[in-house]
C-alpha positions as CSV (number, residue, x, y, z in Angstrom):
1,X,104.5,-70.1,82.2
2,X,103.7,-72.6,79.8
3,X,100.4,-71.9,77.5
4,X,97.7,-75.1,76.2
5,X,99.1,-77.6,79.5
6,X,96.0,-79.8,80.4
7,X,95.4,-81.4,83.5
8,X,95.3,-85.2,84.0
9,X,91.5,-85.7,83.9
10,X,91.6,-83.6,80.9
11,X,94.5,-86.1,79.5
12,X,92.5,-88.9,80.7
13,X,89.2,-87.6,79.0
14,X,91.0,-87.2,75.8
15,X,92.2,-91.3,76.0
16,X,88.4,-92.4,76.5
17,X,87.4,-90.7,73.8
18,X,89.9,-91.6,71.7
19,X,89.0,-95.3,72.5
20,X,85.8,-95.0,72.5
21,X,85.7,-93.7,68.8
22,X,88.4,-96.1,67.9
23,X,87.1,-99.6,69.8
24,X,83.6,-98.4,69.0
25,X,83.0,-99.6,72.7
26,X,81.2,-97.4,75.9
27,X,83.6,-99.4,78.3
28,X,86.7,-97.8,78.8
29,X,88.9,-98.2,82.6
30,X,91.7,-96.0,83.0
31,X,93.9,-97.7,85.3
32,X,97.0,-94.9,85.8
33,X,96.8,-91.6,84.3
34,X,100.7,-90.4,84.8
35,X,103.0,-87.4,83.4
36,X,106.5,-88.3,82.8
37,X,107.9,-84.9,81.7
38,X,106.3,-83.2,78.9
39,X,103.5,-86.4,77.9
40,X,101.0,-87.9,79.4
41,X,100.5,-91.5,79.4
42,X,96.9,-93.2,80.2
43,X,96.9,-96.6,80.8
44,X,93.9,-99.4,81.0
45,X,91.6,-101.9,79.8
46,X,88.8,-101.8,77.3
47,X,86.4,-104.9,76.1
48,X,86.5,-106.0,72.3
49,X,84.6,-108.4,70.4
50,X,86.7,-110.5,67.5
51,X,84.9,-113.4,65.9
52,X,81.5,-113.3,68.2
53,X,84.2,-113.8,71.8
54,X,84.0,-110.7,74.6
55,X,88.1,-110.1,74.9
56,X,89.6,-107.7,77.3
57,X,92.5,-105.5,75.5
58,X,94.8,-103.3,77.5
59,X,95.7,-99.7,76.1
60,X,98.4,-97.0,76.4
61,X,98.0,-93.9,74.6
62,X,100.4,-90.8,75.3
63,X,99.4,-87.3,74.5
64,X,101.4,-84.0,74.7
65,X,101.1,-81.4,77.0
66,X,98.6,-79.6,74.7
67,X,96.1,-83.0,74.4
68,X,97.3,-84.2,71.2
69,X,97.5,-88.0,70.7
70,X,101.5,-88.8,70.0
71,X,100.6,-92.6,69.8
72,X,98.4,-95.5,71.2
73,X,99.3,-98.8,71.9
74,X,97.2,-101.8,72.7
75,X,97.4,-105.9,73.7
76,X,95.0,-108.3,74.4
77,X,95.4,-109.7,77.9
């Protein structure tokens, strides 16, 4: 039995905070929280602001089993 696995809303909790902290937004939509092997990967949208415009970036961050952030990736649409 493996010890410290989390569950996908856990994973997906663990994203929006992440974001939220990081974006300094309170808008965060998870589109696919998936588990391909040992990571998780949550996938979605979040609004920014550059120069005074509303944009819409998307995100991908993957954790490890135990919740810990291995990266994070975002685009703007």
């Amino acid at each position: 039995m493996k010890e410290n696995v989390i569950t996908k809303e856990a994973a997906e909790q663990i994203a929006v905070e992440l974001l939220k902290k990081r974006k300094c937004t309170e808008r965060v939509e998870v589109s696919t929280v998936e588990q391909n092997h040992e990571i998780w990967i949550v996938r979605g949208t979040c609004p920014i602001d550059m120069e005074g415009h509303p944009w819409a970036e998307k995100f991908e961050v993957m954790l490890d089993s135990r919740g810990r952030v291995k990266s994070a990736d975002f685009a703007l649409l």
